[in-house]
Wavefront OBJ file of the C-alpha trace (Angstrom):
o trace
v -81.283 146.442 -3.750
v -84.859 147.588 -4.703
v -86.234 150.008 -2.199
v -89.006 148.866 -0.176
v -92.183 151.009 0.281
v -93.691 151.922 3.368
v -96.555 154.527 4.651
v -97.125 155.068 8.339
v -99.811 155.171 10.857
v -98.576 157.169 13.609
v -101.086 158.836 17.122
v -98.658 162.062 16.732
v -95.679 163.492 15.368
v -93.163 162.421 18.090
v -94.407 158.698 17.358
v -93.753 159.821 13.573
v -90.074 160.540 13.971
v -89.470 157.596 16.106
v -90.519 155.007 13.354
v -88.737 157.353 10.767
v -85.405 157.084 12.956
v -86.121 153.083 13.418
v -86.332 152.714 9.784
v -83.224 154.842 9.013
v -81.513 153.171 11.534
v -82.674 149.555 10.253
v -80.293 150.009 7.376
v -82.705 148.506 5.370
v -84.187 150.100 2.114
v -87.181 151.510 3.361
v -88.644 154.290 1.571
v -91.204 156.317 2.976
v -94.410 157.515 1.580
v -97.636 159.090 3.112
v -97.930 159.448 6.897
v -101.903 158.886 8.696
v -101.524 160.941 11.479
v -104.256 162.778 14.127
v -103.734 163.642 17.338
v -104.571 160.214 19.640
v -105.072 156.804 19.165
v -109.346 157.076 18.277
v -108.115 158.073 14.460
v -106.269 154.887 13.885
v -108.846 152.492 15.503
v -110.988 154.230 13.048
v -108.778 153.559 9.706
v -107.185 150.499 10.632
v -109.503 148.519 8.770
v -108.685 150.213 5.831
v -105.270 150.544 6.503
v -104.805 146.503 6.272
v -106.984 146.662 3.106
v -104.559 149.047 1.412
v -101.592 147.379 2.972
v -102.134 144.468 0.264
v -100.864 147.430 -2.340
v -98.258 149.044 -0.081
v -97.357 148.264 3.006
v -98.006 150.206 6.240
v -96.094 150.379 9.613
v -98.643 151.083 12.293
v -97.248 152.886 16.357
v -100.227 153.284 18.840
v -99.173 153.482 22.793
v -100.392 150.125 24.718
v -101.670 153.569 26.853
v -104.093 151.024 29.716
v -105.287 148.568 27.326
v -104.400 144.678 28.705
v -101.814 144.038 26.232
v -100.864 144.695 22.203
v -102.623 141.109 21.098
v -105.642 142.779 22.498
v -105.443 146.318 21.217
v -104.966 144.914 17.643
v -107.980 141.911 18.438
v -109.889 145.062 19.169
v -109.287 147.118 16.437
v -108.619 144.428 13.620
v -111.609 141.745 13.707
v -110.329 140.427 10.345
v -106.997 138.765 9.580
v -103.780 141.016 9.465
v -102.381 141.442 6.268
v -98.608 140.420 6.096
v -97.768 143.787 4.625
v -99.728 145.624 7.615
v -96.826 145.828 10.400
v -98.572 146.405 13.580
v -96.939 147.828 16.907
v -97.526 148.905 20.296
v -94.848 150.424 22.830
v -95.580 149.599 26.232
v -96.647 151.895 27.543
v -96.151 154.604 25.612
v -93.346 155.810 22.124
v -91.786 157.845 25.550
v -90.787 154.471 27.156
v -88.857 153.942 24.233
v -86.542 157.253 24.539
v -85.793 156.576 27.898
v -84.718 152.930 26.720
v -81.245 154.555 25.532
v -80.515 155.694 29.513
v -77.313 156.883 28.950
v -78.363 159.409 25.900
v -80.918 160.860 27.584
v -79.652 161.321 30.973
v -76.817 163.201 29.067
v -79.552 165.099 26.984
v -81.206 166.471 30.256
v -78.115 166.553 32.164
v -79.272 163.928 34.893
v -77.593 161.011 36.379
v -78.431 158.064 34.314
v -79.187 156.240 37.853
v -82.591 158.165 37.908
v -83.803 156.354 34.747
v -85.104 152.976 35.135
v -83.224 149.847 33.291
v -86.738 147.799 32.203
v -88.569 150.422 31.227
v -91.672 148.712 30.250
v -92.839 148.582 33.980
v -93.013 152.222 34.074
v -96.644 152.715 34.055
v -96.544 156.432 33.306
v -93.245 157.086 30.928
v -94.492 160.714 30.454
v -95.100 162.082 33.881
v -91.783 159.970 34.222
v -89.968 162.162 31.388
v -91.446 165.237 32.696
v -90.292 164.432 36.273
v -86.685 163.708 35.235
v -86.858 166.902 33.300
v -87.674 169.185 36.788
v -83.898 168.135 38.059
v -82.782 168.812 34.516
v -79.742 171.763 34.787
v -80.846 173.148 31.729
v -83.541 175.738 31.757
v -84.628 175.961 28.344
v -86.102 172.497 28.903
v -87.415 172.713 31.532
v -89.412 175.441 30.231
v -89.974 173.715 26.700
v -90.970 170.051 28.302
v -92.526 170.826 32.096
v -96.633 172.039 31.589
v -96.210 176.185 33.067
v -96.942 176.132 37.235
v -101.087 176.447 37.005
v -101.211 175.635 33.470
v -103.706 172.953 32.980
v -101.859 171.402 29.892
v -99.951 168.191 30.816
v -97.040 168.926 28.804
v -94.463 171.778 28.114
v -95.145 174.362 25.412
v -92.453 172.351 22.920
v -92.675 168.813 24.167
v -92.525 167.191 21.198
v -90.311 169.634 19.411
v -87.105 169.218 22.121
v -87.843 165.152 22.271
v -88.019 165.131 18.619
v -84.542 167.018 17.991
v -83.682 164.635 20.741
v -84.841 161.389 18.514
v -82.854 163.039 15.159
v -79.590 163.980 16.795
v -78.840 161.468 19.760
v -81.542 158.699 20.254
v -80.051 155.346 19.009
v -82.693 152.107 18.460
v -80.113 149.358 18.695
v -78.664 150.718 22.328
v -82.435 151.404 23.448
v -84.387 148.092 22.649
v -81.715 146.698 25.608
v -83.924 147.983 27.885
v -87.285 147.261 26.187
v -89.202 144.535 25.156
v -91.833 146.679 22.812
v -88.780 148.394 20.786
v -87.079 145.114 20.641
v -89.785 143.574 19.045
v -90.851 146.349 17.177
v -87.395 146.309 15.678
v -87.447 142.531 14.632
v -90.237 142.914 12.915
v -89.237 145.902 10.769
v -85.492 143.930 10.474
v -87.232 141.025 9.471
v -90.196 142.385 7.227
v -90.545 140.660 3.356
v -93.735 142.408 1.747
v -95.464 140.419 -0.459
v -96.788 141.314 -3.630
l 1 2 3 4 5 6 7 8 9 10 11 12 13 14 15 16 17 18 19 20 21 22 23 24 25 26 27 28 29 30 31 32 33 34 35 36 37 38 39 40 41 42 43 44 45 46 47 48 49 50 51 52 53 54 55 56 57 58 59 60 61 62 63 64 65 66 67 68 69 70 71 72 73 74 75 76 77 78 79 80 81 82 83 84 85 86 87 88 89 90 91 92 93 94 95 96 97 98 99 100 101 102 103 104 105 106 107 108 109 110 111 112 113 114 115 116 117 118 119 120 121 122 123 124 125 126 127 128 129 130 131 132 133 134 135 136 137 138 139 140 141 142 143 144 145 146 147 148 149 150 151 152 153 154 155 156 157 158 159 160 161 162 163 164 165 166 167 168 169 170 171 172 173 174 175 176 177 178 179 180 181 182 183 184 185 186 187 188 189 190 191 192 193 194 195 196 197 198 199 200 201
């Protein structure tokens, strides 16, 4: 089977590992080229115009966080005022890629060493997954996340020193898609698309 090519568009590098893992775990033959990636969402507004121009050569999977915007039909109506390319694959998680790790409950409560009761089942609702994830992580028994993922008491950061370091390891060695998207909508979609994606040439 002929490998298909696929660049990404990604707010950070957390958001960069989670499409890497979704791919992998798509057991499709994805293989992945460049990665567009800034810090923030105001970087791929900018280029996404482009992006869906070069997406007619190769394709391009796109993650931005839905963040407070209405809904993902009108982040991309705002950002996209031409037609979407069939090669341009275009996602949002609601409301943001941290909603998606705390899809897969059960992993993650065992990753902090929390009761998986503290972790809601339709995690879309949450309106703030990261002060969520940070929250859990206070009553987490281990200390070196708590010190990695928690902002430092009068530190005016919002996250931990290695935030996205500890979730990515988390994402490589124990997140799994296929249990997660059970208890969201965005990574279940997300997922059919990529499952379902045909580039055309």
């Amino acid at each position: 089977m002929t490998d298909i090519p696929i660049n990404l568009a990604v707010e950070d590098d957390l958001s960069e590992a989670v499409l890497k893992e979704i791919l992998k775990q798509s057991q499709r033959p994805f293989s992945i080229g460049s990665c567009l990636k800034r810090n923030g969402y105001g970087y791929l507004k900018k280029i996404l115009p482009g992006v869906n121009q070069a997406a007619k050569g190769s394709p391009y999977l796109v993650l931005t966080d839905l963040d407070k915007n209405e809904c993902p039909l009108a982040v991309l109506s705002d950002w996209l005022p031409c037609p979407k390319h069939p090669n341009l694959i275009f996602r949002v998680a609601v409301v943001e890629v941290e909603a998606w790790l705390l899809a897969h409950r059960e992993a993650f409560a065992e990753f902090l060493g929390i009761s998986v009761n503290l972790i809601p089942h339709n995690i879309d609702s949450e309106p703030d997954p990261k002060r969520l994830l940070i929250e859990l992580t206070k009553r987490s028994r281990k200390r070196h996340l708590r010190d990695a993922i928690v902002p430092s008491q009068g530190s005016t950061a919002k996250i931990g020193r290695d935030y996205n370091g500890q979730l990515i390891q988390f994402v490589n060695q124990n997140w799994q898609a296929n249990t997660a998207r059970a208890c969201s909508r965005s990574l279940d979609r997300a997922m059919s698309a990529i499952t379902h994606f045909e580039p055309t040439w």
